[in-house]
Backbone as JSON Lines, residues from 0, in Angstrom:
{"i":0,"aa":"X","n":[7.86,-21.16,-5.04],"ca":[7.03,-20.0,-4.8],"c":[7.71,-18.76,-5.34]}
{"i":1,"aa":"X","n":[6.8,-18.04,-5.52],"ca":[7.4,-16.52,-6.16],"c":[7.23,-15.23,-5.84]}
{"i":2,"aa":"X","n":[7.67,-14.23,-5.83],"ca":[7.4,-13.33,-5.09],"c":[6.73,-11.9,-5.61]}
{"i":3,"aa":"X","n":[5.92,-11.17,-5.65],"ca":[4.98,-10.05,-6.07],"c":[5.82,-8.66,-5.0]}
{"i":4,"aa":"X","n":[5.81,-7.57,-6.14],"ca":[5.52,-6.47,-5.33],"c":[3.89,-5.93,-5.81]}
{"i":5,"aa":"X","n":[3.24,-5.22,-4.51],"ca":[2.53,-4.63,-4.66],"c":[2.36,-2.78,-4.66]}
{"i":6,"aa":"X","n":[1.86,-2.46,-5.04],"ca":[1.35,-0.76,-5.08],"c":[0.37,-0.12,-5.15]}
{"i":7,"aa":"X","n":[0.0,1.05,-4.58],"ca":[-0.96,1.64,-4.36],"c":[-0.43,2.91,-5.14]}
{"i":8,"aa":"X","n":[-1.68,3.31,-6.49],"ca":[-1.03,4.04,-7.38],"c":[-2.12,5.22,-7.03]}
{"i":9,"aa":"X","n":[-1.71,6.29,-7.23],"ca":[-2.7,7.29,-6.95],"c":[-3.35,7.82,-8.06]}
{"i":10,"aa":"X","n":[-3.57,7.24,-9.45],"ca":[-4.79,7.87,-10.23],"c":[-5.03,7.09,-11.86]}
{"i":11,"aa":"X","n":[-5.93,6.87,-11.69],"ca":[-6.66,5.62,-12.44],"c":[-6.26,5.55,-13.42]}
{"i":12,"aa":"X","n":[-6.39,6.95,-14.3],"ca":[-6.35,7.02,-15.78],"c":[-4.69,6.85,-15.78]}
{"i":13,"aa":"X","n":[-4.09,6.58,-15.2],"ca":[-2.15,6.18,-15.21],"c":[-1.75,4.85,-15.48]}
{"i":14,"aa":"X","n":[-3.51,3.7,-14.95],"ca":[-3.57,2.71,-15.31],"c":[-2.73,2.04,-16.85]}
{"i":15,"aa":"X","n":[-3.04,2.4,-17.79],"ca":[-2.85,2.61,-19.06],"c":[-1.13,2.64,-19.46]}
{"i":16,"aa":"X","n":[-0.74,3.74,-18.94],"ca":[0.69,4.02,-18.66],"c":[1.44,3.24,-18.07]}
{"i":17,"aa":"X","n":[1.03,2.82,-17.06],"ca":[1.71,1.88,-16.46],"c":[2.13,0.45,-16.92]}
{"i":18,"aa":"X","n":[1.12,-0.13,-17.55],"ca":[0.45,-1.26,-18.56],"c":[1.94,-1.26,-19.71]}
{"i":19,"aa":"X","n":[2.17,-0.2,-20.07],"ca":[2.82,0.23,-21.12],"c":[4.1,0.05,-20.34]}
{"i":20,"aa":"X","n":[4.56,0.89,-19.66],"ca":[5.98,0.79,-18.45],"c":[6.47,-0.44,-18.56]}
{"i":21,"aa":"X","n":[5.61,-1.3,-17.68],"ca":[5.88,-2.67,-17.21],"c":[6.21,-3.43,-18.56]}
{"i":22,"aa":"X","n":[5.49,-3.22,-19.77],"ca":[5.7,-4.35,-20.79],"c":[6.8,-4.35,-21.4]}
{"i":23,"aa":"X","n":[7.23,-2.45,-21.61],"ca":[8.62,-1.85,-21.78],"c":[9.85,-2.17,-21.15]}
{"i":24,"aa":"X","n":[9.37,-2.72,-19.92],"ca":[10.72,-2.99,-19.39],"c":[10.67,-4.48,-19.41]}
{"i":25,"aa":"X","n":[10.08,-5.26,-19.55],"ca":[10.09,-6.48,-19.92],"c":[9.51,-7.46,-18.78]}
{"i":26,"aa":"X","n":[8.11,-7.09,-18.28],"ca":[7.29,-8.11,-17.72],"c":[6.23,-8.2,-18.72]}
{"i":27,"aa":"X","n":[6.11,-9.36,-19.25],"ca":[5.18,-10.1,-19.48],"c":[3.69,-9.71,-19.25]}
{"i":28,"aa":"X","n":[2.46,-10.06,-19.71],"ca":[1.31,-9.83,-19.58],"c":[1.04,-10.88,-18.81]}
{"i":29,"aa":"X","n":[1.72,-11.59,-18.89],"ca":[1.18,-13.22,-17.58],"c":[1.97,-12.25,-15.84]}
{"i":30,"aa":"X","n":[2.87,-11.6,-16.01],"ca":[3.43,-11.51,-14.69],"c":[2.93,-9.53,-13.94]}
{"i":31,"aa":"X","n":[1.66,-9.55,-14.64],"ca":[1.38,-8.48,-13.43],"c":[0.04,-8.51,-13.8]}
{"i":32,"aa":"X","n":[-0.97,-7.71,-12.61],"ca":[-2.1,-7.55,-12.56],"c":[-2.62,-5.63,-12.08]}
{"i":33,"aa":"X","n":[-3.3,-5.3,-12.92],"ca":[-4.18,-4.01,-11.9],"c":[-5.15,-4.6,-11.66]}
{"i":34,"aa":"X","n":[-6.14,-3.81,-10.63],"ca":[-6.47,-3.96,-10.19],"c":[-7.49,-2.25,-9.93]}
{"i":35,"aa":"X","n":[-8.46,-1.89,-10.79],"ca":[-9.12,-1.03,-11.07],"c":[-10.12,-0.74,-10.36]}
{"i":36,"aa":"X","n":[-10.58,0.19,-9.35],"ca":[-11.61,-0.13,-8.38],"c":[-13.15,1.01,-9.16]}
{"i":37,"aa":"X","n":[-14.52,0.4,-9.38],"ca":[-15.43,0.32,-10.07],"c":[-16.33,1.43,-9.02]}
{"i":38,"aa":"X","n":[-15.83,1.7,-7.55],"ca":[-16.15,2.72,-6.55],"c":[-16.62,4.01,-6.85]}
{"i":39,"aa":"X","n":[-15.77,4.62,-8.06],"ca":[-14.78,5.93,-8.0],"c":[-14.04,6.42,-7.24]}
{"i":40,"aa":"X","n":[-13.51,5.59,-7.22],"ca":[-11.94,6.19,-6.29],"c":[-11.07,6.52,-7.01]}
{"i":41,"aa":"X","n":[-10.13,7.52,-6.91],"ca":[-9.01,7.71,-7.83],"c":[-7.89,6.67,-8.12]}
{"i":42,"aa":"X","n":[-7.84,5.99,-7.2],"ca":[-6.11,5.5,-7.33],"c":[-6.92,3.7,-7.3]}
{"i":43,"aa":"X","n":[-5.39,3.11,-8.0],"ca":[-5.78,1.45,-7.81],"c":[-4.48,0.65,-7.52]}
{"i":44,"aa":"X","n":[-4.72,-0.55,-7.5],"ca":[-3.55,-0.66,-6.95],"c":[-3.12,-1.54,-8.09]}
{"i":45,"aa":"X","n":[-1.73,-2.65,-8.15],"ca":[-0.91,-3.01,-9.08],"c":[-0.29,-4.41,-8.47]}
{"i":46,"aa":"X","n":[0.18,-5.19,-9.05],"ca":[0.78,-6.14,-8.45],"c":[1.95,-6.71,-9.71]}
{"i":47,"aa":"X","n":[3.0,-7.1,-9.4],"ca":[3.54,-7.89,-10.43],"c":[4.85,-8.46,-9.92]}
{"i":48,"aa":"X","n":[5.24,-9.74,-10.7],"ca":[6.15,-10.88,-10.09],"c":[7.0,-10.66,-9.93]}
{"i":49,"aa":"X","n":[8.09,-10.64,-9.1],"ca":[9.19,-10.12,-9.05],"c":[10.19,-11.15,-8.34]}
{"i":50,"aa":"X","n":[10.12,-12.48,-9.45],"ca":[11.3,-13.54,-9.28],"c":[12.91,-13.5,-8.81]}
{"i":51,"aa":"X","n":[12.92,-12.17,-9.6],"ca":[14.49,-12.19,-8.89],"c":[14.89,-10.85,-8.66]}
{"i":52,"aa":"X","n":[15.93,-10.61,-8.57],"ca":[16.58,-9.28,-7.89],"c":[16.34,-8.28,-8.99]}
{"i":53,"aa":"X","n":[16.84,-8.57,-10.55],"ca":[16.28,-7.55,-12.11],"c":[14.68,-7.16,-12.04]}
{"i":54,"aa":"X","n":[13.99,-8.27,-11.35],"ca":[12.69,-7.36,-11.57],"c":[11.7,-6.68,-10.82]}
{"i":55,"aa":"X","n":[12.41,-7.39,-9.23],"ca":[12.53,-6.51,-8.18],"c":[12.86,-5.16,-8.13]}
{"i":56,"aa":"X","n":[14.27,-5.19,-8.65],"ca":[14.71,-3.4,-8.68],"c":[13.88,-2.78,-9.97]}
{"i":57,"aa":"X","n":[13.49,-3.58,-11.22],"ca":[12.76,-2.41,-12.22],"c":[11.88,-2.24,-11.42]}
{"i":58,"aa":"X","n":[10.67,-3.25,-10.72],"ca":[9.28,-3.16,-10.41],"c":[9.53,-1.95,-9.44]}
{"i":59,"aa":"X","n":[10.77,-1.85,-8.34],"ca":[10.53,-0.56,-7.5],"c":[10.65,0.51,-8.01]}
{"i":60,"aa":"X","n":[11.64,0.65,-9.04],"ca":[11.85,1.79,-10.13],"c":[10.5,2.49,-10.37]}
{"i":61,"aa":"X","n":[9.48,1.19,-11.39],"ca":[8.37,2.34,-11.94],"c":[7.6,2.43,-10.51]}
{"i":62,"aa":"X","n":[7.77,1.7,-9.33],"ca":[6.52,2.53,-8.51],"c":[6.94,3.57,-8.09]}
{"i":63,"aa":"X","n":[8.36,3.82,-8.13],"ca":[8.96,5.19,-7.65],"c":[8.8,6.26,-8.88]}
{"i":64,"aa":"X","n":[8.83,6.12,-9.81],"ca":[8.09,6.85,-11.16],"c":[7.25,7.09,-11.21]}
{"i":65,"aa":"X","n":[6.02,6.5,-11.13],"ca":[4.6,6.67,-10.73],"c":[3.62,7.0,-9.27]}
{"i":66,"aa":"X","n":[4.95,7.36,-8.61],"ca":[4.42,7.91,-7.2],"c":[3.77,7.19,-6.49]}
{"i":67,"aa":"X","n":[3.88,5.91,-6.28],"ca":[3.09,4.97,-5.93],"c":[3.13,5.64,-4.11]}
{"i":68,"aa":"X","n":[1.77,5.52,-3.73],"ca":[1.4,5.35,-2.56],"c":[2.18,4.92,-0.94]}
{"i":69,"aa":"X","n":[1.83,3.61,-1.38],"ca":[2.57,2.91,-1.13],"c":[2.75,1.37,-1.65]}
{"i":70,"aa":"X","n":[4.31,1.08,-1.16],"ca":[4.08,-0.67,-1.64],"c":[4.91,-1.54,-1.3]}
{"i":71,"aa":"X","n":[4.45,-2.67,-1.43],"ca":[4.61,-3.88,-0.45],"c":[5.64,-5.15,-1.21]}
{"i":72,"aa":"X","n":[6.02,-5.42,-0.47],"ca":[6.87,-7.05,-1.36],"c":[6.56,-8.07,-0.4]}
{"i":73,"aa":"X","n":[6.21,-9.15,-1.11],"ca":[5.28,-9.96,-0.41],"c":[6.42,-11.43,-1.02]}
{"i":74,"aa":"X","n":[6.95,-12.08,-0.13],"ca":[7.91,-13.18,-0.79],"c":[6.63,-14.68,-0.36]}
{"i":75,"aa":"X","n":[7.22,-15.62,-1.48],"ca":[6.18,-16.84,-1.19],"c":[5.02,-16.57,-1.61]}
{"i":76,"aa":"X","n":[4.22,-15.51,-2.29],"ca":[2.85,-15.23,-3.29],"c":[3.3,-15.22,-4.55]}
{"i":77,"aa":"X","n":[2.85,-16.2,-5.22],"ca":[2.67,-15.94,-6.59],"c":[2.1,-15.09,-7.29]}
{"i":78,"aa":"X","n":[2.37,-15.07,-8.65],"ca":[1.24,-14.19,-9.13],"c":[-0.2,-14.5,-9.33]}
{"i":79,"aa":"X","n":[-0.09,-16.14,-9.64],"ca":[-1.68,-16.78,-9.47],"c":[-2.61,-16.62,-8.3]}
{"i":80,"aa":"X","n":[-1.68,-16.75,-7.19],"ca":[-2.27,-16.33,-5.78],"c":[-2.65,-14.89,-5.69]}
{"i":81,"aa":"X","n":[-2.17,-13.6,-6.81],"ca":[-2.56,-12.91,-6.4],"c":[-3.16,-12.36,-7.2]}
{"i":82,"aa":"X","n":[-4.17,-13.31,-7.91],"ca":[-5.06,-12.75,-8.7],"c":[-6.62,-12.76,-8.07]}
{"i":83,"aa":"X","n":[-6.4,-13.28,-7.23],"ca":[-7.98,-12.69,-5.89],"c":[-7.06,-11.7,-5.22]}
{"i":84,"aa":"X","n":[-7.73,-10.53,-4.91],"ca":[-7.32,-9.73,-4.45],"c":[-7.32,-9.53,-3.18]}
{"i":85,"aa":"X","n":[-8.07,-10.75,-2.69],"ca":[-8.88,-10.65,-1.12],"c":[-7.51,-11.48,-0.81]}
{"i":86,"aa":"X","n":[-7.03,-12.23,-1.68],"ca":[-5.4,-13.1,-0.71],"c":[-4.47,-11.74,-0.26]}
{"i":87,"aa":"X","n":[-4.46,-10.5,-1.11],"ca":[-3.29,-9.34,-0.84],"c":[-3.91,-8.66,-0.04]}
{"i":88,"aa":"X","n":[-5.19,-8.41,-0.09],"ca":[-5.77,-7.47,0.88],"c":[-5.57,-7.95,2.62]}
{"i":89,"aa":"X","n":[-5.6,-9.16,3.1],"ca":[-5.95,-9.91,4.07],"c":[-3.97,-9.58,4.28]}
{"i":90,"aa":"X","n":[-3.0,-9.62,3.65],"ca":[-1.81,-9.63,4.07],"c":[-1.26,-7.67,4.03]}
{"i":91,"aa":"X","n":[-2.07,-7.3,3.38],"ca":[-1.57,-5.96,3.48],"c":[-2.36,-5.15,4.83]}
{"i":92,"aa":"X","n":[-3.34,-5.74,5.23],"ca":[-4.23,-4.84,6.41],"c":[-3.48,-5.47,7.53]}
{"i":93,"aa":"X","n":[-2.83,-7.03,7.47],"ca":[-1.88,-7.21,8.59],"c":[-1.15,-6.16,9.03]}
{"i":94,"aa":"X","n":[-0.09,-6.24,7.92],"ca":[1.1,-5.17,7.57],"c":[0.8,-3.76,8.57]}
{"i":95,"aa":"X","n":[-0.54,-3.17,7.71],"ca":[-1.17,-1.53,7.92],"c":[-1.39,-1.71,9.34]}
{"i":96,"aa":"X","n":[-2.13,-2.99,9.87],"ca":[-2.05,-3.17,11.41],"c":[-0.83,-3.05,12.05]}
{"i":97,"aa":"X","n":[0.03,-3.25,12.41],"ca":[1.58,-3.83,12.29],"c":[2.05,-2.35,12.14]}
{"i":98,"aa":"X","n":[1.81,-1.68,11.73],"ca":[2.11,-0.62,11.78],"c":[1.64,0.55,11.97]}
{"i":99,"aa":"X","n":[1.19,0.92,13.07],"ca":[0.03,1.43,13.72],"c":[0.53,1.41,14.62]}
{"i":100,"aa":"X","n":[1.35,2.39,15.16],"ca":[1.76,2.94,16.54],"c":[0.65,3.36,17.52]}
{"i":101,"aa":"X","n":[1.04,2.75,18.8],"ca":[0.44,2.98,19.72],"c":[0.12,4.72,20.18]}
{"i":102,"aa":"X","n":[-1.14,5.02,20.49],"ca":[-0.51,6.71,20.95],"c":[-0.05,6.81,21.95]}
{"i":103,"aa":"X","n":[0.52,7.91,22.25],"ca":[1.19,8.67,23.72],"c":[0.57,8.45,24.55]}
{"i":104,"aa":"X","n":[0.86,8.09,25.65],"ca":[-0.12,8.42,27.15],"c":[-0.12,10.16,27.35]}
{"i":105,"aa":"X","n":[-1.64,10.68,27.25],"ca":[-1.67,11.66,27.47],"c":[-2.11,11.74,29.43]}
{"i":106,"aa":"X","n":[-1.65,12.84,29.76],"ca":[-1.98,13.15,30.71],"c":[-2.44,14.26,31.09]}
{"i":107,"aa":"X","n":[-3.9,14.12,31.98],"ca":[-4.67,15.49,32.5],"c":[-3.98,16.16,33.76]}
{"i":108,"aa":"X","n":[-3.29,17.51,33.94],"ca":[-2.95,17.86,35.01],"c":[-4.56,18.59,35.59]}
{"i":109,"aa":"X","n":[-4.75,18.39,36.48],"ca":[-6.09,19.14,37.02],"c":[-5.69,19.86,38.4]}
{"i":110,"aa":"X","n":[-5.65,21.44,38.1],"ca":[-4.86,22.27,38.47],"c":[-5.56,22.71,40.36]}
{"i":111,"aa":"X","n":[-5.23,22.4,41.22],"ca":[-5.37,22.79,42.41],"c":[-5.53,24.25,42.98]}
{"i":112,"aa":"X","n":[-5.08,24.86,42.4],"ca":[-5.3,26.19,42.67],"c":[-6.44,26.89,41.82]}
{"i":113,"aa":"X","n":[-6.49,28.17,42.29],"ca":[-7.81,28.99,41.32],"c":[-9.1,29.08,41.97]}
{"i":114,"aa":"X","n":[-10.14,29.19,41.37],"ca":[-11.41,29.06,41.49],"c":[-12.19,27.9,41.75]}
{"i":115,"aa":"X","n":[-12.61,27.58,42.82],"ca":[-13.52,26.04,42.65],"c":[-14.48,26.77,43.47]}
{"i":116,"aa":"X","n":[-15.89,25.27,43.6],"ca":[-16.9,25.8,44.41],"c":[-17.02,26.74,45.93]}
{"i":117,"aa":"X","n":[-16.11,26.7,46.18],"ca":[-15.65,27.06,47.6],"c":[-15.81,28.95,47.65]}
{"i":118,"aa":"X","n":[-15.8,29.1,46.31],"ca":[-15.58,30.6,46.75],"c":[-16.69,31.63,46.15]}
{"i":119,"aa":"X","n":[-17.07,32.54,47.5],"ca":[-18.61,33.07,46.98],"c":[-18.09,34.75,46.47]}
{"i":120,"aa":"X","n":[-19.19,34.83,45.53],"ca":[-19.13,35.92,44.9],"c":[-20.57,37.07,45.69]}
């Protein structure tokens, strides 16, 4: 099994650039995927293989270059596996769950003194 980082890039037309990055530094056209959303949304996200520790650290490099969003390393997904997008989506909304702090217990003081019905004008 092999392992993918993923990213959430914040603006479409970077698509292109990025394409270029990745090939520059020496991944392959078999070992990454975008992932272009047809919505209009600005940003899309990215995926690509990251077998060992060299392409692990480039792959975090350009998402840290490209301001990526955010992003994920997913060990045991291939890159074949992550060419449905619904296999990364289903492990990244875990994650986004998972991390989702509980809120504060707020508390109402309801003040005893003052004005209540009791007092005529």
């Amino acid at each position: 099994m092999g392992n993918i980082i993923v990213g959430l890039m914040s603006q479409q037309n970077d698509f292109q650039n990025l394409k270029n990055t990745l090939e520059q530094s020496g991944f392959g056209d078999s070992d990454y995927i975008i992932y272009k959303s047809n919505e209009g949304r600005d940003n899309f996200w990215a995926s690509f293989a990251a077998d060992n520790d060299t392409q692990k650290s480039k792959g975090e490099e350009i998402l840290k270059q490209y301001n990526a969003i955010k992003s994920y390393f997913f060990q045991n997904i291939n890159i074949e596996e992550a060419k449905s997008f619904d296999v990364l989506k289903k492990e990244i909304e875990i994650i986004a769950k998972s991390e989702i702090r509980s809120s504060p217990e707020i508390r109402h003081h309801h003040s005893s003194d003052g004005l209540n019905s009791e007092v005529k004008f």
